[in-house]
GULUM-525682 format. One record per residue (C-alpha): residue number from 1; y negated, z, x. Coordinates in steps of 0.5 Angstrom, whole numbers, m for minus. Layout:
N
SITE:k:north:up:east
SITE:NUM:Y:Z:X
...
***
This chain:
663
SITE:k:north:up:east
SITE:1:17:m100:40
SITE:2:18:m96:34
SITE:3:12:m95:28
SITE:4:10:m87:30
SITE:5:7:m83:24
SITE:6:3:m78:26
SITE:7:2:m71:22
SITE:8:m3:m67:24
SITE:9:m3:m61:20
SITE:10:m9:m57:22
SITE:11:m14:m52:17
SITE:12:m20:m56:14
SITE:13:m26:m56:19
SITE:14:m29:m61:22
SITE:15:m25:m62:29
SITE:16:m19:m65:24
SITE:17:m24:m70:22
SITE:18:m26:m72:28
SITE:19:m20:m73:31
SITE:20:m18:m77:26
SITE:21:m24:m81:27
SITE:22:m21:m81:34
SITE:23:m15:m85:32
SITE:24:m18:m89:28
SITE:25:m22:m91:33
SITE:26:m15:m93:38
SITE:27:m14:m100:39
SITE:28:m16:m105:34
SITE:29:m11:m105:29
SITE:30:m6:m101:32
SITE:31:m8:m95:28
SITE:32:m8:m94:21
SITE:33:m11:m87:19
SITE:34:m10:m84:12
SITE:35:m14:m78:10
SITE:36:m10:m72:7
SITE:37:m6:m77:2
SITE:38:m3:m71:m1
SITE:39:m10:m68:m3
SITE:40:m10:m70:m10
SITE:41:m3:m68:m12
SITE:42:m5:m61:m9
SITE:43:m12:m61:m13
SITE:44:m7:m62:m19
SITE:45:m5:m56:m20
SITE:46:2:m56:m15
SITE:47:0:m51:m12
SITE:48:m8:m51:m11
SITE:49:m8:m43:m14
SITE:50:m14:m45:m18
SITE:51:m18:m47:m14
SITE:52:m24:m52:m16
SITE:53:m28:m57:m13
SITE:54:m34:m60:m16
SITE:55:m31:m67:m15
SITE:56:m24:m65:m18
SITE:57:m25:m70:m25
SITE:58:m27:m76:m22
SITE:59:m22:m75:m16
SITE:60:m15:m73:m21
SITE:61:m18:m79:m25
SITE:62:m19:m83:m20
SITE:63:m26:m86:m23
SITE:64:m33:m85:m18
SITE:65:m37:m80:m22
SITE:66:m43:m81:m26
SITE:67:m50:m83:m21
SITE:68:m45:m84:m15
SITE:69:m46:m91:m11
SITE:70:m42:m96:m15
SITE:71:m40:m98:m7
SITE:72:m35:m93:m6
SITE:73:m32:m94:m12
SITE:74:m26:m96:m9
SITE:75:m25:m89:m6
SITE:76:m23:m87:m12
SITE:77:m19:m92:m14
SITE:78:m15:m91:m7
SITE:79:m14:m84:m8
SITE:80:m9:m85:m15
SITE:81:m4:m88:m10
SITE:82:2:m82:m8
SITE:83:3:m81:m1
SITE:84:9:m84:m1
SITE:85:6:m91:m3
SITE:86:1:m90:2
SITE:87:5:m90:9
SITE:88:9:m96:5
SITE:89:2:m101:5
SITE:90:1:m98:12
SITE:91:8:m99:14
SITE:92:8:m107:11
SITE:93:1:m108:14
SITE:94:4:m106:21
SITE:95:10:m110:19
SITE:96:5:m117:17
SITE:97:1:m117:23
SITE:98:7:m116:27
SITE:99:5:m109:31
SITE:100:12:m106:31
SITE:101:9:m102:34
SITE:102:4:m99:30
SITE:103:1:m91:30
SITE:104:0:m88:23
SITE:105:m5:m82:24
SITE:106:m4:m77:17
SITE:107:m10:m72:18
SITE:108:m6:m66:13
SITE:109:m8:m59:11
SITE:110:m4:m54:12
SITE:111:m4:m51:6
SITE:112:m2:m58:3
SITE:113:5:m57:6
SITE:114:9:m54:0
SITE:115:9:m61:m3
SITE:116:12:m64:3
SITE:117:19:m64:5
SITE:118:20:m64:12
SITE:119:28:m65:13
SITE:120:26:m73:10
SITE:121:19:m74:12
SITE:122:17:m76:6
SITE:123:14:m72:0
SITE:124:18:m68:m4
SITE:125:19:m71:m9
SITE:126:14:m72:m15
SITE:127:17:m76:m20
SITE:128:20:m84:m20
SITE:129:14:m86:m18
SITE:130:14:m84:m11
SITE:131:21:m84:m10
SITE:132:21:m92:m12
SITE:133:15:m92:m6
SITE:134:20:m88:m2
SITE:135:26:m93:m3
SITE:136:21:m99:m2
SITE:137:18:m96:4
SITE:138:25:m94:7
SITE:139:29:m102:5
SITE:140:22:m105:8
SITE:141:24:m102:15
SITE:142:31:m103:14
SITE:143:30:m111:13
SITE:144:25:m111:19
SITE:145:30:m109:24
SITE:146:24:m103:26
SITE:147:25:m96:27
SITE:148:20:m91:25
SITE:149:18:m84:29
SITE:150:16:m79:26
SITE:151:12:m74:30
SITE:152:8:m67:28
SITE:153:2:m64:31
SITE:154:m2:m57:29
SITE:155:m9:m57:30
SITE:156:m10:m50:31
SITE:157:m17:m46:33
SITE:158:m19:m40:33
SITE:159:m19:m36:26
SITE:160:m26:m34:28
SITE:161:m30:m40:30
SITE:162:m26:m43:22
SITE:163:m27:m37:18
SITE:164:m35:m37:21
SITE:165:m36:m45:20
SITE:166:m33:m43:12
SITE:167:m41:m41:11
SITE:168:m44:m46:13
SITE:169:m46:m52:10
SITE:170:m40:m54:6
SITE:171:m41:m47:3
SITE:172:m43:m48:m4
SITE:173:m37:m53:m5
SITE:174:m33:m46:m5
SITE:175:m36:m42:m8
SITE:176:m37:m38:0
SITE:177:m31:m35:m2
SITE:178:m26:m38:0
SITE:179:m19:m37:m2
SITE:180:m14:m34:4
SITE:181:m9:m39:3
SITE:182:m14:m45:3
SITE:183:m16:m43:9
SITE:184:m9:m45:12
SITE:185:m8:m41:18
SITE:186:m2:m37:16
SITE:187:1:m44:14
SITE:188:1:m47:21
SITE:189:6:m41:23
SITE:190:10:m44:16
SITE:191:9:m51:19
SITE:192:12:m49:25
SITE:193:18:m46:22
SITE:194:20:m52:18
SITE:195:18:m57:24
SITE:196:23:m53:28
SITE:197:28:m51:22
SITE:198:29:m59:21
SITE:199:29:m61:28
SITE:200:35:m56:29
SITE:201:39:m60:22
SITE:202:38:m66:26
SITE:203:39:m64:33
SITE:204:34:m68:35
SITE:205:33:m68:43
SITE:206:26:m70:42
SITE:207:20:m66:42
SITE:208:18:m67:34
SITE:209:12:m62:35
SITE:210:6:m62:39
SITE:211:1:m56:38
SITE:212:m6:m56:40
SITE:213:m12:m52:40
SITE:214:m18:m56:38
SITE:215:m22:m52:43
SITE:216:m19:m55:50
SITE:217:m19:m62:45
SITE:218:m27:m60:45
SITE:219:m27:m58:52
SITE:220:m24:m64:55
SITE:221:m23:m70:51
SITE:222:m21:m75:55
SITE:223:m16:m71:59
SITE:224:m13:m68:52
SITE:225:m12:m74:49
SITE:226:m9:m77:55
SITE:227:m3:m72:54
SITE:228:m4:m72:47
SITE:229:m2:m79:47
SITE:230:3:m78:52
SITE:231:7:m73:48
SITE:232:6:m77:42
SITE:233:9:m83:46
SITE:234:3:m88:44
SITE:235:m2:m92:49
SITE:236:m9:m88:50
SITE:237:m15:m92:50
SITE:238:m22:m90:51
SITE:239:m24:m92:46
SITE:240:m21:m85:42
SITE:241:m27:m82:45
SITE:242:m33:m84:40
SITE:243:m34:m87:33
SITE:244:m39:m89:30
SITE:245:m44:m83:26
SITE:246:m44:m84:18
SITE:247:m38:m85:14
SITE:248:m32:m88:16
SITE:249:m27:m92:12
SITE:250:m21:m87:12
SITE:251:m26:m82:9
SITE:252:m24:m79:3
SITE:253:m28:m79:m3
SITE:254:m29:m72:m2
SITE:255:m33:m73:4
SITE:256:m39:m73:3
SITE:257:m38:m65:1
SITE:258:m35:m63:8
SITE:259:m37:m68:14
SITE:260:m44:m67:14
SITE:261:m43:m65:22
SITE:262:m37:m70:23
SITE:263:m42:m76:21
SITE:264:m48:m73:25
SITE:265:m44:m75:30
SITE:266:m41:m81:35
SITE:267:m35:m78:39
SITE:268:m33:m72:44
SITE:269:m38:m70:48
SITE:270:m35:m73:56
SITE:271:m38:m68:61
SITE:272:m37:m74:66
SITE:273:m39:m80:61
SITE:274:m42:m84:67
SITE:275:m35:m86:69
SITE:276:m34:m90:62
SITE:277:m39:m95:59
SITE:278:m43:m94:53
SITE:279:m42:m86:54
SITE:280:m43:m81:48
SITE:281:m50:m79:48
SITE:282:m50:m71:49
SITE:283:m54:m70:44
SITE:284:m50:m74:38
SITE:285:m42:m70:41
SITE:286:m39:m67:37
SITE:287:m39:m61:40
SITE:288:m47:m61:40
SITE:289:m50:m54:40
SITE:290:m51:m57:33
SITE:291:m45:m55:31
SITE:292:m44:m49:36
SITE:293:m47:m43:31
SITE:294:m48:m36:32
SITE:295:m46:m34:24
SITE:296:m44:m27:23
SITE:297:m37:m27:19
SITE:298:m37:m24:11
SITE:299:m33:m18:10
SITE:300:m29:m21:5
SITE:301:m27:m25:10
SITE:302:m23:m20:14
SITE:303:m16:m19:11
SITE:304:m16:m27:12
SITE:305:m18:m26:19
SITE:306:m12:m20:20
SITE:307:m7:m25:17
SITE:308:m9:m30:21
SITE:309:m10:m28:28
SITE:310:m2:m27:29
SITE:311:1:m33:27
SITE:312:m6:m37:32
SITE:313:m3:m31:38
SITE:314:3:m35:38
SITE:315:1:m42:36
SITE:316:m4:m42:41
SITE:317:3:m39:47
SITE:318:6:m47:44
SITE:319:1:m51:47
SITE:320:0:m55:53
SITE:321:m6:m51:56
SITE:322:m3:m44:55
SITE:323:3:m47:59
SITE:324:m1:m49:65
SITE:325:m6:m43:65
SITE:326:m6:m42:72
SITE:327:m11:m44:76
SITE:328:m8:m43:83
SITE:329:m2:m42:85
SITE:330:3:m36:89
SITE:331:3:m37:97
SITE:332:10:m38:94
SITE:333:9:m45:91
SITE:334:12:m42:84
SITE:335:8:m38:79
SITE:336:15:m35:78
SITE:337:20:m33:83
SITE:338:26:m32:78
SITE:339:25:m36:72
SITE:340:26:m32:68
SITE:341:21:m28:69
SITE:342:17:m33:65
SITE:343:19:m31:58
SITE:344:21:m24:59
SITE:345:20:m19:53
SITE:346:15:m13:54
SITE:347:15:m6:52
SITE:348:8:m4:50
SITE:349:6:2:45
SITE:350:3:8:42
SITE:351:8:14:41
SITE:352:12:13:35
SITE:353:10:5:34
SITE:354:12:1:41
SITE:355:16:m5:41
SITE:356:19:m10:45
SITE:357:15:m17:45
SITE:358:15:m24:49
SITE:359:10:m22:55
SITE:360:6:m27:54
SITE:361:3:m24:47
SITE:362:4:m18:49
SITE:363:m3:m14:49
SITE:364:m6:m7:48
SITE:365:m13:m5:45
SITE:366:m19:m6:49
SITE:367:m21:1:47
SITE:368:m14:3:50
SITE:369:m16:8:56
SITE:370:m13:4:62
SITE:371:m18:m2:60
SITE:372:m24:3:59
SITE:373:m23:8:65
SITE:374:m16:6:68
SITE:375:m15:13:66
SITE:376:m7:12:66
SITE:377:0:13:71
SITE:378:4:8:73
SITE:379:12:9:76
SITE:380:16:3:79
SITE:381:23:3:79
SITE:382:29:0:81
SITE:383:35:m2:76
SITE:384:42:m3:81
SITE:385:49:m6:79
SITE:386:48:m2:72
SITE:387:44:4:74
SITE:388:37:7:74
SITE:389:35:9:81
SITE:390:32:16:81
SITE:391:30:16:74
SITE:392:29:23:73
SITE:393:24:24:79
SITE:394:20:18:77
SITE:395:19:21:70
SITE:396:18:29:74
SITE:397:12:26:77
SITE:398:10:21:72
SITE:399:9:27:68
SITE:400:6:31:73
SITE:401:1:26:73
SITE:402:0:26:66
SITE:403:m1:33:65
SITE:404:m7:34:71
SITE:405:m10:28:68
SITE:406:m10:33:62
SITE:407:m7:28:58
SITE:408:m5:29:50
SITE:409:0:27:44
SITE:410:4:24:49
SITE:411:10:20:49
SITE:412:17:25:51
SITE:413:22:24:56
SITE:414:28:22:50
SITE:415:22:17:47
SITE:416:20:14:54
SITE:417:27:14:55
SITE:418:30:10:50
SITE:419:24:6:51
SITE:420:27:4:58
SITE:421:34:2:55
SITE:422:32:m3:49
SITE:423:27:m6:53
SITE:424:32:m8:59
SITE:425:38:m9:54
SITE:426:33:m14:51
SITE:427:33:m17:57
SITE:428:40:m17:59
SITE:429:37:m13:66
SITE:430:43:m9:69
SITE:431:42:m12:76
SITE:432:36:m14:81
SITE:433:31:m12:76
SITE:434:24:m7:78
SITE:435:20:m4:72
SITE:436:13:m2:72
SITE:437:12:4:67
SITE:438:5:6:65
SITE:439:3:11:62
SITE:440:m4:12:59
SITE:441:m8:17:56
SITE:442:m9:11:49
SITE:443:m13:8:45
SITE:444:m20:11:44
SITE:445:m24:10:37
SITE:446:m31:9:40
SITE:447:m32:7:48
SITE:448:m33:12:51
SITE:449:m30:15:57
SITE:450:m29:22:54
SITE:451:m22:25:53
SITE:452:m24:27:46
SITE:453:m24:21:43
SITE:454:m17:19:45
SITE:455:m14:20:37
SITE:456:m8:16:38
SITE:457:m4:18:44
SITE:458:m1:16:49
SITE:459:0:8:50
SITE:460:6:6:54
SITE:461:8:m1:58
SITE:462:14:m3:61
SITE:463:14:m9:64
SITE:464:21:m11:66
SITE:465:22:m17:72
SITE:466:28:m20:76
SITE:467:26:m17:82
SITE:468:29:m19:89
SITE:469:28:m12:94
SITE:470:27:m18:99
SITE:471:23:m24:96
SITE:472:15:m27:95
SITE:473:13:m20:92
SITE:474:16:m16:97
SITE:475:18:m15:105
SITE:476:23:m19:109
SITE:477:27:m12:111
SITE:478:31:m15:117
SITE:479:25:m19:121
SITE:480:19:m16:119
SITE:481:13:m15:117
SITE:482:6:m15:120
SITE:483:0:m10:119
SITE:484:m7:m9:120
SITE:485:m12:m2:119
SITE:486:m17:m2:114
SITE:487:m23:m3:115
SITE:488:m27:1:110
SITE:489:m24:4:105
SITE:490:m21:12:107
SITE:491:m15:15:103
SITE:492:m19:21:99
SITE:493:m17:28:100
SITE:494:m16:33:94
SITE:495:m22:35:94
SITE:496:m25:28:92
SITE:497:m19:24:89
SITE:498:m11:27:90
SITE:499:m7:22:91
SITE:500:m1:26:89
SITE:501:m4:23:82
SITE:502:0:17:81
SITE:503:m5:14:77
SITE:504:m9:7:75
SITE:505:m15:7:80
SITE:506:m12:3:85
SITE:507:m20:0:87
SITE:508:m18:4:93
SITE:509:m11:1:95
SITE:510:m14:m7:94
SITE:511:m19:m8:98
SITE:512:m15:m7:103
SITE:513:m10:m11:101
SITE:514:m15:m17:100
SITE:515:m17:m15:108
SITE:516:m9:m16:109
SITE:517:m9:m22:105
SITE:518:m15:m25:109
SITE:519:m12:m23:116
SITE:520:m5:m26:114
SITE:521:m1:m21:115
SITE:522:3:m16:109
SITE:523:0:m9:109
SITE:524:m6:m5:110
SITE:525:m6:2:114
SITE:526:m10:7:110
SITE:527:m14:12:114
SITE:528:m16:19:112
SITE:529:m23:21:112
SITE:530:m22:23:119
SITE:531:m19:18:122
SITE:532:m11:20:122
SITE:533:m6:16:118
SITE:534:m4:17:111
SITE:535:0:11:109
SITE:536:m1:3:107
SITE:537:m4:1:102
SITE:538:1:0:98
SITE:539:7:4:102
SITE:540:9:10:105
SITE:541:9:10:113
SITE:542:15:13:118
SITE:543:15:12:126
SITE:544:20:14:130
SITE:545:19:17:137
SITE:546:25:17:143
SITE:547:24:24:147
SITE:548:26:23:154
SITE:549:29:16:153
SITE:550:28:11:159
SITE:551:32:6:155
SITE:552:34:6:148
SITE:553:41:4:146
SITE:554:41:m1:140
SITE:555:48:3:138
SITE:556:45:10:139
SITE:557:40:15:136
SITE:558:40:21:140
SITE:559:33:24:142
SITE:560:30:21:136
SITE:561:25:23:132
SITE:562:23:21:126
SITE:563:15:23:123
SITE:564:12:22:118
SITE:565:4:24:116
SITE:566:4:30:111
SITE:567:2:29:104
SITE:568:m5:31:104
SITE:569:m9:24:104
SITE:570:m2:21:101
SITE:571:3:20:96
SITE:572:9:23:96
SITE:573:14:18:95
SITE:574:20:18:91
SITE:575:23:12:96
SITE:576:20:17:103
SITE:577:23:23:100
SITE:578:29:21:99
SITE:579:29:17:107
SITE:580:27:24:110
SITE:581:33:27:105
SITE:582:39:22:109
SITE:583:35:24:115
SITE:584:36:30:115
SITE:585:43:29:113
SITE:586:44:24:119
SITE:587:41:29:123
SITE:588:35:26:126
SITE:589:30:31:128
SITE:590:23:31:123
SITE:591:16:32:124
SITE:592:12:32:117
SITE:593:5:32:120
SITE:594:m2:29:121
SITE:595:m1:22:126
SITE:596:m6:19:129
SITE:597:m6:11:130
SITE:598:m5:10:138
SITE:599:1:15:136
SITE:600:3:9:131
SITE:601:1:4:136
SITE:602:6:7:141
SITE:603:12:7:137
SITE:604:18:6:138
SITE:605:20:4:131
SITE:606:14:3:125
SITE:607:18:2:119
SITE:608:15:3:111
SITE:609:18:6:105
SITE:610:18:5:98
SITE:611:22:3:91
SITE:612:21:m4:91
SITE:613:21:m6:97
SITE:614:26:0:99
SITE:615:25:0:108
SITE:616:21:m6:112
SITE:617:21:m5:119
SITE:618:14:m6:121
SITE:619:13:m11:128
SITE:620:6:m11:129
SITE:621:0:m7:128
SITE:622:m7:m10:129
SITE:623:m4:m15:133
SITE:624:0:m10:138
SITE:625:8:m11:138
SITE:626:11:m4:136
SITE:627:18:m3:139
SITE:628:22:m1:146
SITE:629:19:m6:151
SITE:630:15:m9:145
SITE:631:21:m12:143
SITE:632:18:m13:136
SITE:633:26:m12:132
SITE:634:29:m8:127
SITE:635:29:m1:131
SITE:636:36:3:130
SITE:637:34:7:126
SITE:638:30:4:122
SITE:639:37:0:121
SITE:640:41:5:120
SITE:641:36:9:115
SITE:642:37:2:111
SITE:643:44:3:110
SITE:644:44:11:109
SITE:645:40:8:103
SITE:646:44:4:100
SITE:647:50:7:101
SITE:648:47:12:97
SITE:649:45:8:91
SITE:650:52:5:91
SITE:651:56:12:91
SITE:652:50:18:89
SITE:653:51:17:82
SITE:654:48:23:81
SITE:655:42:21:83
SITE:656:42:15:79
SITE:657:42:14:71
SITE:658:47:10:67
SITE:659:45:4:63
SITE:660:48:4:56
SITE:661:54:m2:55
SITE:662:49:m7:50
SITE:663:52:m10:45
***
């Protein structure tokens, strides 16, 4: 096993603290833990912005000031040795006692990053001084026969919950002013990159660096120190999970200035510490309320916070916890059924400054109109071998929508467009994919759900997914599905609500889908207010009747009669109006009207309409088979209707748009 040393860059609060106790605390002997050994040439002038502290003097000479405790002397003694010779003494101490093992844990801020040279490991190089401690360290392990690992981790919290703590206790030693670079948020992202620039130089197959959020190491300490340890290859021991309070050997001399939370406490706080003997004391964890304080945040902390927040979005999508977020799994067993789906880029904006982003830190304003009121319109579209089906009708009735919700400074039909292109160019999508296209009515100044305050325009969404027409998310078009009838919710009429405005309140369209979900079966059938059927919750409708049938031939259609209800209490979908088009040309006989349920019960053939699951037969209605003789098959019009329209998506190209070539 080789010697693994630790570097966790992290901004100067108390968890970072705690966390180094933590592995300090980790198997007797096994663990040497040195505390920011780059402090003190940071402090010197490399970089520290001017920065003071009332212990510099002592600290750069390496003397305990004047009236301090004659017991601490030799913490300012220790402080004179440079990093490298510090990992050397923890090295030769390792190789001493025969620990070939051994873990050394760096607890380092972020903002000391710039004095260390991440292609080598070892601190840039200051003078012969530390070079000598470099080269010695180096020739030790190369005469021991050992390996030395070198691993990173970045301790990451939320910028408020940092830059809040920064008037605290520890207020005066900075003046409650402190600077944007000490902060050192803004340096984990430039951690990040240099950890990952130098894995790519050594092309590394390793994981050399762990991001965690300090907030679930908080949350759960015995769970997130197992799979810490795990990642960093080191053997976990309960005994991470507290310490003794007051001061510790590994503390700096500057401790007494900033732990004063750290030091009133005596390990994580376990939420099921009967499982361990001798358990923290809830009141002395280090998340004891305590330390969870409601402070308001100085305006002269905002700029730091707005350069900070970006770069904590980020980090925080590279840890463990955001990766296993979910906290249930899709009836299909995957939370992705292509997976490449998990890292899609979006398109999300305000007119004239959208831009494309991973799906995972795309967000919009919760002032946004959709959030507030779900006071938007929406399209879905299906993009096939290199063409946009039916672009140009989705976006006819995306802005029909848009105008009788009375929506201003919108995006144009050239910008959506075009926003359209770059967002599947970006994903490489010219097959089998769907988007969703929203479109709301912005972001607001104030919460209100008054139109006058939407400043700023329309705010669009695309989000592009590798979509089957048949998978988890849609229908099987070949077996078919099985529906049942709503129980409360009705379909609005025009007076109420017009469902011709395609727009965001879908409340109405998923209660009846959670009825579907329950009852087990795919959709819900929507009734109007007068009992007649509208569509599913989800879909648009269509039974075929065969007058004067006494058999049905699976080769013919003659005497059929395809009916669909009327458009009142529904909408008139893209999909169903292109379905009555190819009819027509098929010559099938067409009824547009009300259609009462026992006529669907009756049915020869029931099947459903729409763009992303195309046409699905229905085999089942509230447990009564559909189909001659309840044969519960594909009908023969629902069949050749099926191949009608794909047959139009290959060869109309005028009803599709064409994707650019990418490049």
């Amino acid at each position: 096993m080789p010697i693994t040393i630790i570097h966790c860059w992290s901004s100067p609060r108390s968890r970072s603290t705690a966390l180094l106790y933590s592995f300090e605390a980790r198997n007797d002997g096994q663990t040497i833990a040195l505390d920011e050994p780059l402090y003190r040439r940071w402090l010197s002038g490399a970089g520290s912005c001017g920065i003071s502290r009332p212990y510099a003097t002592p600290f750069l000479e390496g003397l305990a000031p004047d009236g301090s405790d004659d017991s601490d002397a030799w913490r300012w003694e220790r402080e004179k040795q440079c990093f490298n010779e510090r990992i050397y003494h923890a090295v030769k101490s390792f190789v001493e006692k025969g620990h070939e093992d051994g873990c050394v844990f760096l607890k380092q801020m972020a903002k000391f990053s710039h004095l260390f040279d991440f292609e080598t490991n070892w601190e840039t190089d200051l003078d012969d001084n530390s070079r000598q401690w470099k080269d010695l360290c180096l020739q030790l392990v190369s005469d021991s026969n050992i390996d030395i690992k070198h691993r990173h981790l970045l301790l990451i919290r939320d910028p408020i919950s940092v830059l809040s703590s920064w008037m605290g206790k520890s207020g005066d030693v900075h003046g409650n002013n402190p600077h944007p670079d000490e902060v050192g948020i803004t340096q984990l992202f430039d951690v990040y990159s240099k950890v990952v620039g130098a894995s790519m130089n050594r092309s590394s197959e390793e994981e050399d660096l762990i991001v965690l959020d300090s907030d679930d190491l908080a949350d759960n300490p015995r769970k997130i120190l197992q799979e810490l340890c795990a990642s960093l290859r080191v053997e976990y021991t309960d005994s991470m999970l507290k310490w003794s309070a007051g001061p510790h050997k590994c503390d700096g001399p500057w401790a007494k200035w900033w732990y004063h939370d750290v030091w009133e406490s005596e390990g994580w706080d376990i939420v099921d510490a009967d499982e361990i003997s001798d358990e923290v004391n809830s009141s002395s964890g280090i998340n004891h309320p305590r330390t969870q304080r409601y402070r308001a945040v100085p305006p002269t902390l905002l700029p730091t916070l707005r350069m900070s927040i970006n770069a904590y979005n980020f980090l925080q999508t590279l840890t463990s916890t955001h990766r296993h977020r979910a906290l249930s799994t899709p009836p299909s067993g995957t939370l992705y059924e292509d997976p490449r789906n998990e890292h899609l880029l979006v398109f999300v904006g305000r007119k004239g400054k959208g831009r494309i982003i991973p799906r995972d830190m795309a967000a919009i304003s919760p002032f946004d109109s959709s959030v507030q009121g779900g006071d938007a319109t929406w399209e879905g579209i299906r993009i096939y071998d290199g063409k946009i089906f039916h672009l140009d009708r989705h976006l006819d009735r995306l802005f029909r929508s848009a105008r009788a919700l009375g929506f201003e400074n919108m995006h144009t039909r050239a910008e959506i467009t075009e926003a359209i292109f770059r967002v599947l160019a970006a994903n490489g999508m010219r097959d089998g994919a769907h988007l969703r296209l929203t479109l709301t009515r912005g972001e607001k100044c104030t919460s209100s759900m008054n139109p006058i305050f939407n400043v700023y325009g329309t705010t669009l969404i695309i989000l592009p997914e590798w979509k089957p027409t048949e998978g988890a998310t849609t229908y099987d078009n070949t077996k078919g599905i099985e529906l049942i009838t709503a129980g409360t919710c009705r379909r609005s009429p025009p007076s109420t609500l017009d469902n011709k405005i395609h727009h965001n309140n879908l409340i109405q369209n998923i209660l009846p889908k959670i009825q579907a979900n329950l009852a087990g079966v795919a959709d819900s059938i929507m009734l109007d207010v007068e009992g007649f059927v509208a569509e599913t919750n989800a879909t648009n409708l269509f039974l075929v009747r065969y007058d004067g049938a006494s058999e049905i031939s699976h080769v013919s259609y003659e005497g059929a009669v395809l009916v669909t209800p009327s458009a009142d209490h529904c909408l008139p979908g893209i999909t169903r109006g292109t379905v009555l088009l190819l009819a027509r040309e098929l010559g099938i006989k067409i009824e547009e009207r009300r259609v009462s349920l026992s006529e669907f019960y009756s049915a020869d053939e029931v099947f459903t309409t729409g763009t992303m699951g195309e046409l699905t037969p229905v085999t089942k209605i509230d447990g009564r088979s559909i189909g001659w003789r309840s044969t519960m098959k594909r009908g023969v019009v629902t069949e050749l209707l099926q191949k009608a329209y794909k047959d139009a998506i290959a060869t109309r190209d005028d009803w599709s748009t064409m994707i650019p070539l990418f490049s």
